[in-house]
C-alpha positions as CSV (number, residue, x, y, z in Angstrom):
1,X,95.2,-64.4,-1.1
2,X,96.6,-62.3,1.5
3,X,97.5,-59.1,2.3
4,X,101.3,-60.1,1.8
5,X,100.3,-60.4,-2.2
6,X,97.7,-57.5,-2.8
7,X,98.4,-54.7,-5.0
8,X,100.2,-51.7,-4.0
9,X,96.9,-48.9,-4.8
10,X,94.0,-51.7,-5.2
11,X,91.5,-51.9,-2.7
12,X,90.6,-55.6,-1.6
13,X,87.3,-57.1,0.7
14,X,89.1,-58.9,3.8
15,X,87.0,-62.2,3.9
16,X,88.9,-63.8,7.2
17,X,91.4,-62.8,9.7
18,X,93.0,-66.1,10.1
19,X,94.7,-66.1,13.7
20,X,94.3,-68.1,16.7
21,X,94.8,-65.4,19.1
22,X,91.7,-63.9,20.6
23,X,93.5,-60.6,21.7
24,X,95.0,-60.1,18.4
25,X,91.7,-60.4,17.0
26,X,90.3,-58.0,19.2
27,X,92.8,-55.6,18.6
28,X,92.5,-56.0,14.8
29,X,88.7,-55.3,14.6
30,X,89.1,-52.0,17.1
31,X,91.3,-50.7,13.8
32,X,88.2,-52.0,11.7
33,X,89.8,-54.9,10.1
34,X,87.4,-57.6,10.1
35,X,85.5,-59.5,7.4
36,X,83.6,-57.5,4.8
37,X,85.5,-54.3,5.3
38,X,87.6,-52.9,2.6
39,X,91.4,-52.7,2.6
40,X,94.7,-50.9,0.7
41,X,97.9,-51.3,0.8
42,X,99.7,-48.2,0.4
43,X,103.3,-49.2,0.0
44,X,105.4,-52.2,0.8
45,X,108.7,-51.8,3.5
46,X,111.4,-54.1,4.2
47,X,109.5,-56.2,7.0
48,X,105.8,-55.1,6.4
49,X,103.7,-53.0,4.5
50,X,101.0,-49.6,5.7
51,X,97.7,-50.3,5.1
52,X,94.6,-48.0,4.8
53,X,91.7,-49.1,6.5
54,X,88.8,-46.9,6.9
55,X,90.4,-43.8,7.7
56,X,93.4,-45.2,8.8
57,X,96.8,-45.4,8.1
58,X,98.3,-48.5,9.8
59,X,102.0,-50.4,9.4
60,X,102.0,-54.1,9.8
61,X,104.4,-56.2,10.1
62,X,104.8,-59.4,6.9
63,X,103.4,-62.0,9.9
64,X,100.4,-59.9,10.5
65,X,99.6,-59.0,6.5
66,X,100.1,-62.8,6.3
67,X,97.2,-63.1,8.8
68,X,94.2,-60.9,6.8
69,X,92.8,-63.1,4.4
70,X,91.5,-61.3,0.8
71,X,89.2,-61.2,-1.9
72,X,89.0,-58.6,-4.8
């Protein structure tokens, strides 16, 4: 599963971050999105969804989401 089709309110353990880009996954663990760490999705736009990681609030874009690879 992914972070496209998680529950709005239920927190989720990231298992993967499943990108080829090296810069993307940099920037992705400097927000503290990396395997083991828990996740939320807080609500659901048009083209993405905001996310709450640690003690942040992020919006990310469907392709992203698509990207961050889940367990519950």
């Amino acid at each position: 599963m992914n972070l496209t089709d998680a529950q709005i309110g239920k927190e989720y353990s990231i298992t993967e971050i499943a990108t080829k880009d090296e810069e993307l996954d940099a920037f992705l663990f400097t927000l503290g999105c990396y395997s083991g760490e828990p996740v939320t999705v807080i609500s659901r736009r048009k083209g993405g969804c905001v996310v709450s990681i640690k003690d942040g609030r992020y919006n990310m874009d469907n392709q992203l989401a698509s990207a961050i690879l889940l367990r519950e």
